[in-house]
TIRO-2110 file (N, C-alpha, C; in Angstrom, 1 decimal):
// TIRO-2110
86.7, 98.3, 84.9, N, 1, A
87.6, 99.3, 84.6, CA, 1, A
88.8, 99.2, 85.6, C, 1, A
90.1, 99.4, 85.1, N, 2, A
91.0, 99.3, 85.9, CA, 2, A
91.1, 100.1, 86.6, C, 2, A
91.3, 100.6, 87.8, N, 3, A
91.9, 101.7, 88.8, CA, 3, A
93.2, 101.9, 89.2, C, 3, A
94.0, 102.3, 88.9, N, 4, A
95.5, 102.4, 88.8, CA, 4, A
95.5, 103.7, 90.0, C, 4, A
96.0, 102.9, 91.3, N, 5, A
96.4, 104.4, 92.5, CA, 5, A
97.6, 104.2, 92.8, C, 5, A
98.8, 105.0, 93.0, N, 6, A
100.0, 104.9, 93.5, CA, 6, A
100.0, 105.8, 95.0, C, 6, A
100.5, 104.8, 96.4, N, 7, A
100.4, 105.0, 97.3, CA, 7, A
101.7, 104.4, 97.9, C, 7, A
102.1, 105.3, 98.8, N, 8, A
103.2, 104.4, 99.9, CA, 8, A
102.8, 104.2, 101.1, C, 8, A
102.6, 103.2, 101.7, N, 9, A
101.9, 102.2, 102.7, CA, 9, A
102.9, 103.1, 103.9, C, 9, A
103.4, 104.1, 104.4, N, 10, A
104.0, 104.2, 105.4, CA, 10, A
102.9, 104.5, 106.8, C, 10, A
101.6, 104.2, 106.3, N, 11, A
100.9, 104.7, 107.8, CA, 11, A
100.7, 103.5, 108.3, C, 11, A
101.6, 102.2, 108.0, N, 12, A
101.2, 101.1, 109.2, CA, 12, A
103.1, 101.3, 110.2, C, 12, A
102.9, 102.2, 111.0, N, 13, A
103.5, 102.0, 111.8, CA, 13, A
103.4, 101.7, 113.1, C, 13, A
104.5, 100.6, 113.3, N, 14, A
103.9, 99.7, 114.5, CA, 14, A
105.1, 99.8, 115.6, C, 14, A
104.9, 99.8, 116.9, N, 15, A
105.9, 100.0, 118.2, CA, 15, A
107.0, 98.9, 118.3, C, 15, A
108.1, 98.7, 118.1, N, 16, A
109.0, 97.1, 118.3, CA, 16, A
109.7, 97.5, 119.2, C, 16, A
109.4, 97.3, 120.6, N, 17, A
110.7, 97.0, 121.2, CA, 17, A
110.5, 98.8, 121.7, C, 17, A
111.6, 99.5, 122.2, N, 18, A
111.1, 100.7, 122.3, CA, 18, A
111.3, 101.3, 121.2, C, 18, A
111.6, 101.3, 119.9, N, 19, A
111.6, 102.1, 119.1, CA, 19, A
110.5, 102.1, 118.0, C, 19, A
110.7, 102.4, 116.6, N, 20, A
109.5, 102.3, 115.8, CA, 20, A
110.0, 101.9, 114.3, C, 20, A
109.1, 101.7, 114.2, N, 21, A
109.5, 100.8, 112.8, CA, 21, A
108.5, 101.1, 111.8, C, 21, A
109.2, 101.5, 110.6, N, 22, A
107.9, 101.8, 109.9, CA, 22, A
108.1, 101.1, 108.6, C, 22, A
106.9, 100.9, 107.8, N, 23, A
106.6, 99.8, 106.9, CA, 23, A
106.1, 100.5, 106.0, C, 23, A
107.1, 100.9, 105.2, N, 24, A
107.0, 101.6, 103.6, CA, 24, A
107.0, 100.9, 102.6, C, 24, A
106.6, 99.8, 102.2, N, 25, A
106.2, 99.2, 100.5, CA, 25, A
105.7, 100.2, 100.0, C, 25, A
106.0, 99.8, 98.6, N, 26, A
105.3, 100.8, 98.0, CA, 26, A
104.4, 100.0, 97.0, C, 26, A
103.1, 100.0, 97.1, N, 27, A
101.7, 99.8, 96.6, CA, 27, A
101.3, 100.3, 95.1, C, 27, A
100.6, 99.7, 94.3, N, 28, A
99.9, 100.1, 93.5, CA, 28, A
98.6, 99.1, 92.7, C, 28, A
97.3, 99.9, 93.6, N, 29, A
96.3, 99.2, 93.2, CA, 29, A
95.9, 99.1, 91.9, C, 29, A
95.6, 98.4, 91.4, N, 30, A
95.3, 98.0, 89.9, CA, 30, A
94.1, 97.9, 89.7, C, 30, A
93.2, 97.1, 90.9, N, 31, A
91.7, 96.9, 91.2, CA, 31, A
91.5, 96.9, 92.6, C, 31, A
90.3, 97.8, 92.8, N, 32, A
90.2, 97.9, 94.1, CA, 32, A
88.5, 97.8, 94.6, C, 32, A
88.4, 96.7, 95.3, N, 33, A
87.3, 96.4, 95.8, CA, 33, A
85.8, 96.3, 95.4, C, 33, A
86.7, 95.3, 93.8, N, 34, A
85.4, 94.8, 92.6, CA, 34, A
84.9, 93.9, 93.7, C, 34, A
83.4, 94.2, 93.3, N, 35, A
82.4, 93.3, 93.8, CA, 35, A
82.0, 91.8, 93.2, C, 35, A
81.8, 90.8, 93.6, N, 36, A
81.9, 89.5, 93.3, CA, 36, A
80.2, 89.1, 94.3, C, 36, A
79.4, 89.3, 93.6, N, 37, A
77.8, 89.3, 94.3, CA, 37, A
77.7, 87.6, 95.1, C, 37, A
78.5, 86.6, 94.6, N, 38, A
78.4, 85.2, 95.9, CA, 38, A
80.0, 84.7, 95.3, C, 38, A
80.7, 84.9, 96.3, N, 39, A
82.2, 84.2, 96.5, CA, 39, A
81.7, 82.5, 96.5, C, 39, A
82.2, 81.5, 96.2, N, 40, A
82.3, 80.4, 96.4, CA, 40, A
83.1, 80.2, 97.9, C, 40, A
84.7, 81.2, 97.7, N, 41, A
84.8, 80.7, 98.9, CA, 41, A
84.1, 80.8, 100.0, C, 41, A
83.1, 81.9, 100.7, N, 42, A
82.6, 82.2, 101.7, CA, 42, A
81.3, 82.4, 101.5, C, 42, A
80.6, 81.6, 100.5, N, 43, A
79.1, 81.4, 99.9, CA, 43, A
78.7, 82.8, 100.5, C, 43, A
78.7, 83.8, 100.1, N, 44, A
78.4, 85.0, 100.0, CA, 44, A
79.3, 86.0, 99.1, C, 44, A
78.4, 87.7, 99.4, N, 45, A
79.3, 88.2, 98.7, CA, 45, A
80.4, 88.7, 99.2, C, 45, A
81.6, 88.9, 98.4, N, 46, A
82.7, 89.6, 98.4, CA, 46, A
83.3, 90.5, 97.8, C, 46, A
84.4, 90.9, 98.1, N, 47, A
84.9, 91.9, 97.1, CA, 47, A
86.3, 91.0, 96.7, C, 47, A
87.0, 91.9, 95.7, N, 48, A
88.3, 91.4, 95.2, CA, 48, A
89.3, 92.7, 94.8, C, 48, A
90.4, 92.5, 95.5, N, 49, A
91.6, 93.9, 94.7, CA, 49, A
92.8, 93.0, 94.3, C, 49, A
93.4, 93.7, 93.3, N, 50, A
94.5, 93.2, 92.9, CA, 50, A
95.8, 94.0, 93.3, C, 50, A
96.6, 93.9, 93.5, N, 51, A
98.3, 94.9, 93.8, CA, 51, A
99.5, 94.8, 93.7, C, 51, A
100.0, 95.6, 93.3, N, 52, A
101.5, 95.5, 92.9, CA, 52, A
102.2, 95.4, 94.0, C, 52, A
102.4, 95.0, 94.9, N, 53, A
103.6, 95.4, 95.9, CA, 53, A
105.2, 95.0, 95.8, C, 53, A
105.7, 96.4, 96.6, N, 54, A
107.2, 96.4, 96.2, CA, 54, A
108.1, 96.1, 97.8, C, 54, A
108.8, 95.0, 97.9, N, 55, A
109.4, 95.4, 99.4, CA, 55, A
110.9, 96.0, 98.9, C, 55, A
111.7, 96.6, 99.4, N, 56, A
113.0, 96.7, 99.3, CA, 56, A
113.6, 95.7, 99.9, C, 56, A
115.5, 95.9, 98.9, N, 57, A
116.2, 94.6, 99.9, CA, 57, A
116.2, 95.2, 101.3, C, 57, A
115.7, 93.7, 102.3, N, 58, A
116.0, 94.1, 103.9, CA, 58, A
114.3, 94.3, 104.1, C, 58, A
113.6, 94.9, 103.7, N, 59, A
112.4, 95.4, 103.9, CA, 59, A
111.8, 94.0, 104.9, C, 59, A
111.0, 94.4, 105.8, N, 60, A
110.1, 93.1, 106.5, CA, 60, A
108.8, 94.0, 106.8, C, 60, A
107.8, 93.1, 106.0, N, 61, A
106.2, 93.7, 106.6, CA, 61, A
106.0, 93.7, 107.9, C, 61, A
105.2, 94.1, 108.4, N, 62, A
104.6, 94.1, 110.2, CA, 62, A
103.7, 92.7, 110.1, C, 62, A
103.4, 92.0, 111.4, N, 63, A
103.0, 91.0, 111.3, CA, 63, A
101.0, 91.1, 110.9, C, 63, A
100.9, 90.3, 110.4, N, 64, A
99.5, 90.8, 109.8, CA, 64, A
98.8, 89.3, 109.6, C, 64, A
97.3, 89.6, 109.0, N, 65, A
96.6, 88.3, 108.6, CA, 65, A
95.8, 88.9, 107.7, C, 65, A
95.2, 88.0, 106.8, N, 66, A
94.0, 88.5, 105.9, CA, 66, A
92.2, 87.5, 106.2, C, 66, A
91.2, 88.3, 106.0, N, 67, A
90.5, 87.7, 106.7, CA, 67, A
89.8, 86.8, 105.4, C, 67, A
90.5, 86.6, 104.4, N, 68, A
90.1, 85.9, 103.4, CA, 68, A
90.7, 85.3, 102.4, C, 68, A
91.0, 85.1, 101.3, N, 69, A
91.7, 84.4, 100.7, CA, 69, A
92.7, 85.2, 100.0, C, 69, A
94.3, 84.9, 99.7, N, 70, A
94.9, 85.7, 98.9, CA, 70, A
95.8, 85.2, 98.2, C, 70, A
95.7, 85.1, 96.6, N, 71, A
96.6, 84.9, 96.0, CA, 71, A
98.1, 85.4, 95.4, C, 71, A
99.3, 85.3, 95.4, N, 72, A
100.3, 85.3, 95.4, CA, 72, A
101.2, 85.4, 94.5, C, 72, A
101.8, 85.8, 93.5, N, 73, A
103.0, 85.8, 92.3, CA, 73, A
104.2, 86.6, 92.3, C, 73, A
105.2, 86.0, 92.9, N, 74, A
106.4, 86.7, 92.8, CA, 74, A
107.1, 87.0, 91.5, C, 74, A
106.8, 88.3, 91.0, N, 75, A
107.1, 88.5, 89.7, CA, 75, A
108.9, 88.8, 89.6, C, 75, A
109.4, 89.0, 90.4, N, 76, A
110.9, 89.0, 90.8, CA, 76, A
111.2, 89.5, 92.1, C, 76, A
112.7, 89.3, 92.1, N, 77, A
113.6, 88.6, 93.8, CA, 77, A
112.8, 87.8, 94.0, C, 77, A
113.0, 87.8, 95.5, N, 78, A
113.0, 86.5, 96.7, CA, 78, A
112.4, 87.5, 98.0, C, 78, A
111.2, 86.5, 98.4, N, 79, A
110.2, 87.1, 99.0, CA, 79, A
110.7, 85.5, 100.1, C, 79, A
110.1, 85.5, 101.6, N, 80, A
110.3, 84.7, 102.6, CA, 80, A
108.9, 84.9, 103.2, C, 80, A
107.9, 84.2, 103.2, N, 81, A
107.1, 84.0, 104.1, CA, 81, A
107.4, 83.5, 105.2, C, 81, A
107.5, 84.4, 106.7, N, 82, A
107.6, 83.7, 108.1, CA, 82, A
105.7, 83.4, 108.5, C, 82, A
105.4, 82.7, 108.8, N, 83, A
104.2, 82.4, 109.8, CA, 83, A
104.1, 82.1, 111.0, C, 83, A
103.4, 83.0, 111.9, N, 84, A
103.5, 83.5, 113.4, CA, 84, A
103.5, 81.5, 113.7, C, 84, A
102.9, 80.7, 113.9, N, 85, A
102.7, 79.4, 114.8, CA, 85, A
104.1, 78.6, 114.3, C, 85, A
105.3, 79.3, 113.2, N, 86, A
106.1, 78.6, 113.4, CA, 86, A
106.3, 78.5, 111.8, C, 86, A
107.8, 78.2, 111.6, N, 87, A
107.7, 77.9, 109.9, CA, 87, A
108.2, 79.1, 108.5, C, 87, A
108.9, 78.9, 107.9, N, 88, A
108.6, 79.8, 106.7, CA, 88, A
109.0, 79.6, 105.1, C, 88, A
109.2, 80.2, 104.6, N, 89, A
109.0, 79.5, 103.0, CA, 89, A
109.8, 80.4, 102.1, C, 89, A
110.4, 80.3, 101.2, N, 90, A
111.1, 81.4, 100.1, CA, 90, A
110.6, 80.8, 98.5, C, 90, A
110.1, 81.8, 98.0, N, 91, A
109.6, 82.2, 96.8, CA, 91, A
110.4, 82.8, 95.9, C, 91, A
110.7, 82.8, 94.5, N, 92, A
111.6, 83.6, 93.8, CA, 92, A
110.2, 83.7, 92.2, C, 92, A
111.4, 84.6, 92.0, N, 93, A
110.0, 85.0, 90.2, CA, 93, A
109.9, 84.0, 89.8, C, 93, A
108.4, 83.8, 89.2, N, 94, A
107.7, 83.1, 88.7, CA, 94, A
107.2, 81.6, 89.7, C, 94, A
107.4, 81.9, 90.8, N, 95, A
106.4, 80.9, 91.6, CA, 95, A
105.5, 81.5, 92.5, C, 95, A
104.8, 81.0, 92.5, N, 96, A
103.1, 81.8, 93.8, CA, 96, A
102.7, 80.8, 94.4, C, 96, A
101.8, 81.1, 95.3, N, 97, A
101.7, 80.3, 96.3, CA, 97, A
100.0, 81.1, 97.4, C, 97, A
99.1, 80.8, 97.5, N, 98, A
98.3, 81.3, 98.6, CA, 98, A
98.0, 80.7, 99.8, C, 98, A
96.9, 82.0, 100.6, N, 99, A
97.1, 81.8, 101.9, CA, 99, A
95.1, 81.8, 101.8, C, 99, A
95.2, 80.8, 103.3, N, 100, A
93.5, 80.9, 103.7, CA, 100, A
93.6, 80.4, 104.7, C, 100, A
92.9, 81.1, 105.4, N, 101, A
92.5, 80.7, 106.9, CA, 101, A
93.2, 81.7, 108.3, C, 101, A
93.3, 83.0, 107.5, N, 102, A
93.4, 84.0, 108.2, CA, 102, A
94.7, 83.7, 109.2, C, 102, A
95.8, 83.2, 108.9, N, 103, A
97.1, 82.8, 109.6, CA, 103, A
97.8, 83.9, 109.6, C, 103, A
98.4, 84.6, 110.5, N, 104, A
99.4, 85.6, 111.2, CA, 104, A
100.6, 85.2, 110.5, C, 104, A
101.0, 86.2, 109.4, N, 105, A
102.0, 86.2, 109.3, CA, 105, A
102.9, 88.1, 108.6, C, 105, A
103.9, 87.1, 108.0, N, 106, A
104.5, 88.6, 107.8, CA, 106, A
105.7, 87.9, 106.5, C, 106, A
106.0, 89.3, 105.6, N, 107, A
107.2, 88.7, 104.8, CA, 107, A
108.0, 89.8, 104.4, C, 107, A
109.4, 89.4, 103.9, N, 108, A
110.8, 89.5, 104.1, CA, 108, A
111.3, 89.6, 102.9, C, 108, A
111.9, 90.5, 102.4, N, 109, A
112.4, 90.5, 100.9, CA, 109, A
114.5, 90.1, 101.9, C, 109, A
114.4, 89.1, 101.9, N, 110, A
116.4, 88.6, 102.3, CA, 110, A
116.8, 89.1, 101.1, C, 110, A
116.6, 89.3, 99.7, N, 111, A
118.0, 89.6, 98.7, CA, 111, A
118.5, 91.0, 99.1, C, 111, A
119.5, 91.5, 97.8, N, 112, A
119.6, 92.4, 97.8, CA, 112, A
119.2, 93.4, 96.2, C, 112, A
118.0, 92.9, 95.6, N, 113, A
117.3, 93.6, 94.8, CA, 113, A
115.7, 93.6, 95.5, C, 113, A
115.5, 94.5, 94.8, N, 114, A
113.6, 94.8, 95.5, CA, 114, A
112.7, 93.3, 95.4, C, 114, A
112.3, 92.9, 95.8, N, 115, A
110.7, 92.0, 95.4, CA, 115, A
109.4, 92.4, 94.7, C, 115, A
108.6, 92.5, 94.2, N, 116, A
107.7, 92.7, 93.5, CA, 116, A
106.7, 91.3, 93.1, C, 116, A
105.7, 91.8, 93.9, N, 117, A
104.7, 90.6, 93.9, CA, 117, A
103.1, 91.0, 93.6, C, 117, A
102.6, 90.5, 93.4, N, 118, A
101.4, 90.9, 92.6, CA, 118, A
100.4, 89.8, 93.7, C, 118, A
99.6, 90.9, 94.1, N, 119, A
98.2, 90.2, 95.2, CA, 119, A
97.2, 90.3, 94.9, C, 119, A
96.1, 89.1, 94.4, N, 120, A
94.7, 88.9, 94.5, CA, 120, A
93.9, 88.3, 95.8, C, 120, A
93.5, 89.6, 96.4, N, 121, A
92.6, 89.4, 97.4, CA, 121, A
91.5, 89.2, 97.2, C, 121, A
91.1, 88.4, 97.8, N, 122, A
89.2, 87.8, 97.7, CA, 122, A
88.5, 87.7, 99.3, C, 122, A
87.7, 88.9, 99.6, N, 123, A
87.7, 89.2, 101.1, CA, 123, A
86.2, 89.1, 101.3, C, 123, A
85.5, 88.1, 101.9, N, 124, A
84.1, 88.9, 102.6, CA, 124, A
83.9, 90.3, 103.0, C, 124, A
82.6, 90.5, 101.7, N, 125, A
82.0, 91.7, 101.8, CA, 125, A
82.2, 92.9, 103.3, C, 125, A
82.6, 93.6, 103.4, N, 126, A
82.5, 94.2, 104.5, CA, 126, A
83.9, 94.3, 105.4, C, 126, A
84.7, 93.6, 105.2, N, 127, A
86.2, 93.5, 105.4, CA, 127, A
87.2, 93.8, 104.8, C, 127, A
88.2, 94.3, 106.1, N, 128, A
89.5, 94.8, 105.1, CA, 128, A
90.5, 93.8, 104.7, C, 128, A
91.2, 94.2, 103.3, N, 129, A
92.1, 93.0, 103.1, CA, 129, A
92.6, 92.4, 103.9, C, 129, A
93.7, 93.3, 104.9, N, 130, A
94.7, 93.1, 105.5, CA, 130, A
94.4, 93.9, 107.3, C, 130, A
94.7, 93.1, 108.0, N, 131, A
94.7, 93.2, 109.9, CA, 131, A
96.0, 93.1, 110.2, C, 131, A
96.3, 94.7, 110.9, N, 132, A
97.9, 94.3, 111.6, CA, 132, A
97.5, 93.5, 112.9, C, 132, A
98.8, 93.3, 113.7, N, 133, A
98.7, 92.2, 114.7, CA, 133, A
98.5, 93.4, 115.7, C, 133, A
98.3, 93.7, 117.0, N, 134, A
98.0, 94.9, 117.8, CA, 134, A
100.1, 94.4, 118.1, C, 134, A
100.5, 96.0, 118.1, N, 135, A
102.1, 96.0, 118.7, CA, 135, A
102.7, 94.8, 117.7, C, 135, A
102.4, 95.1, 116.5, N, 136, A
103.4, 94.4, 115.7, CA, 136, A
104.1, 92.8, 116.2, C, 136, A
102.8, 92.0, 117.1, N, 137, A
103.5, 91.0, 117.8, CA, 137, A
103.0, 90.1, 116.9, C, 137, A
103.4, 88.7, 116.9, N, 138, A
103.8, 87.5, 116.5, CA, 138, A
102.8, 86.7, 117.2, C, 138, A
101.8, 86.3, 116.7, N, 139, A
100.6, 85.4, 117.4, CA, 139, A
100.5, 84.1, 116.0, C, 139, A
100.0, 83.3, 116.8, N, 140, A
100.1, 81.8, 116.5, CA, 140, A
98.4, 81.4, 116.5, C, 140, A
98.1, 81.5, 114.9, N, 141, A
97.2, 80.9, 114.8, CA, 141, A
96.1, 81.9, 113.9, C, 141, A
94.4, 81.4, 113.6, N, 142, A
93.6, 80.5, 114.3, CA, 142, A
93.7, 79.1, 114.0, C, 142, A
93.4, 78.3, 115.0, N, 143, A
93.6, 76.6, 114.2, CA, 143, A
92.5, 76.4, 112.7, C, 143, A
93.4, 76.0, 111.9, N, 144, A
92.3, 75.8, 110.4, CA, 144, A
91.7, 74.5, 110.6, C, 144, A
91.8, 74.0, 111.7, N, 145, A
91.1, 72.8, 111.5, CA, 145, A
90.9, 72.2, 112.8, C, 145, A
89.7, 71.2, 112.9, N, 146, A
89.6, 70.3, 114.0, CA, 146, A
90.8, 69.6, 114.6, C, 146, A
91.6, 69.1, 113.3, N, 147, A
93.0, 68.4, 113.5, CA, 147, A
94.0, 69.0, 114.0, C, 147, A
94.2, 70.4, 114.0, N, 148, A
95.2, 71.3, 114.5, CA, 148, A
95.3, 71.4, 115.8, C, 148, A
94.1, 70.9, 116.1, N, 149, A
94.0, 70.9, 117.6, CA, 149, A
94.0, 69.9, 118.4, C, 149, A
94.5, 68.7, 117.8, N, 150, A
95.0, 67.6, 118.5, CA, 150, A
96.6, 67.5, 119.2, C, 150, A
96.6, 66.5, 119.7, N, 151, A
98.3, 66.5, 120.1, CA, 151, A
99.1, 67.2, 120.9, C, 151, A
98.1, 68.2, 121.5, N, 152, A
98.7, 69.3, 122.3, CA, 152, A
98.5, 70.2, 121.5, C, 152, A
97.9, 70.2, 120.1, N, 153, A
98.5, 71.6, 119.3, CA, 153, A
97.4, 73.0, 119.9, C, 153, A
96.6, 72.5, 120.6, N, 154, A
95.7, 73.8, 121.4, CA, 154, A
96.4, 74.5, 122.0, C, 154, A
97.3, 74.1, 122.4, N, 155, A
98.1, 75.1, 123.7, CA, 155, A
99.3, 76.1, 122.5, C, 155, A
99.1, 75.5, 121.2, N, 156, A
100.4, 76.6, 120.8, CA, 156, A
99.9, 77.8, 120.4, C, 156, A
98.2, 78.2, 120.5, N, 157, A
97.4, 79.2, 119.6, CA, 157, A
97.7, 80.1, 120.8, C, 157, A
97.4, 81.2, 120.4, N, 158, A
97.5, 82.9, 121.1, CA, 158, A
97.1, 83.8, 119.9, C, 158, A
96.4, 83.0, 118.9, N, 159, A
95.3, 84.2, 118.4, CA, 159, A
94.3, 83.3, 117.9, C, 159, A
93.0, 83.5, 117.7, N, 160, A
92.3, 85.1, 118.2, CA, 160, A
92.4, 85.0, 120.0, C, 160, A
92.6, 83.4, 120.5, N, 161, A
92.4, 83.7, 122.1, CA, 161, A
93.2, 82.4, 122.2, C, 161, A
93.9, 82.5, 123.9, N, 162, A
94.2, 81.2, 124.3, CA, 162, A
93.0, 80.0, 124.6, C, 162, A
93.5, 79.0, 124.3, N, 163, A
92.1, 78.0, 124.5, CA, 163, A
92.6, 77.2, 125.8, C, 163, A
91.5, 76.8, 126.4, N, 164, A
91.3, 75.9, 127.7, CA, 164, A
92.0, 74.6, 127.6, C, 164, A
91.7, 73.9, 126.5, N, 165, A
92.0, 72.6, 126.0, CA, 165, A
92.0, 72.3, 124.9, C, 165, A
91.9, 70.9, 124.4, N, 166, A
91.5, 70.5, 123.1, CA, 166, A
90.3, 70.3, 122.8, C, 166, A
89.1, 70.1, 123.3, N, 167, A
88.0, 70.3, 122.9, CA, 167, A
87.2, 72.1, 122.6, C, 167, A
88.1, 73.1, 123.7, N, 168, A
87.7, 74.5, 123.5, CA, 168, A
88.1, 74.9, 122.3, C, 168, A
89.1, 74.8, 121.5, N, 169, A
89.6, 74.7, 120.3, CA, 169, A
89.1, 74.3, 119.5, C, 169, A
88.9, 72.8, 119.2, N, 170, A
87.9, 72.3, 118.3, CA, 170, A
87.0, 73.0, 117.9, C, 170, A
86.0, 73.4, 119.0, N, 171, A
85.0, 74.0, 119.2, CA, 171, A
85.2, 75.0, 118.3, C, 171, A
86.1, 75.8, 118.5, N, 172, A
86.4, 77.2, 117.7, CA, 172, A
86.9, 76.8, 116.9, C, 172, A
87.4, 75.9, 116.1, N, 173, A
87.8, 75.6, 114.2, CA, 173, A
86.5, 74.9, 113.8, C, 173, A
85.2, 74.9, 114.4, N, 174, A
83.9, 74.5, 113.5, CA, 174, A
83.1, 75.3, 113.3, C, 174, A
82.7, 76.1, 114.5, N, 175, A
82.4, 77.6, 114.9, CA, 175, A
82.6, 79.0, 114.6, C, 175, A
84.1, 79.0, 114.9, N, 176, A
84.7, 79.8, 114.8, CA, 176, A
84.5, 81.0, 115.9, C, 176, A
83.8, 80.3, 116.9, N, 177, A
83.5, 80.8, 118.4, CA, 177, A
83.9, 80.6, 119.6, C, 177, A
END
């Protein structure tokens, strides 16, 4: 059964700088935290929501991560994915794109008509879609991989923690410890 809720996301307000900034998309769940009894992705169970979100022109989300998988369709304007370790991407209607591996990021409607994108979340059981960053800060990372952590690339992480080296790191993209 579908669940149709209309809500305005204005209670993620986050501290920038000394002032405050607040993050009003406006939301509308369509499906909200169907059960899926064993996810393939996380060989267990999970849940799944679906959502309409709206940013205004100018609008920028607070920096955030998801702790699971999320799919993506920019149904119109131009949406900008920035990602905290560096990097970002522009989307227009009718291209999508997902995210996994729980990376820090945040996104940006640059036009000057609204964006409207449509999100499938697929989250382990017991978790919430979406984690703001604590103080709306910009952290880099977790490494998705053994490989991320070569090269130097241990020292660019600052989330979930700074690492010692490149084997402390490693460690934590097998682990996740």
């Amino acid at each position: 059964m579908m669940r149709k809720t209309r809500s305005i996301l204005a209670m993620a307000v986050c501290l920038v700088g000394l002032g405050i900034t607040v993050w009003a998309a406006t939301s509308i769940f369509l499906v909200t935290n169907a059960s899926i009894a064993h996810s393939s992705f996380f060989d267990g169970p999970a849940t799944m929501t679906v959502r309409e979100l709206t940013l205004a022109p100018g609008e920028t989300t607070p920096w955030h991560r998801h702790p699971g998988a999320v799919l993506v369709a920019v149904k119109s304007g131009t949406l900008t994915r920035e990602v905290g370790c560096g990097g970002a991407a522009t989307y227009t209607g009718g291209q999508a794109f997902e995210e996994f591996g729980h990376d820090v990021h945040r996104a940006t409607n640059p036009g000057s008509e609204p964006v409207v994108v449509y999100d499938v979340f697929i989250i382990p059981e017991g978790l919430p879609s979406t984690i703001l960053t604590p103080n709306n800060e910009r952290l880099c990372g977790p490494p998705a991989s053994v490989g991320s952590c070569r090269n130097g690339g241990w020292s660019n992480f600052t989330f979930p923690r700074l690492f010692e080296n490149q084997g402390d790191c490693q460690q934590f993209a097998i682990t996740g410890k």
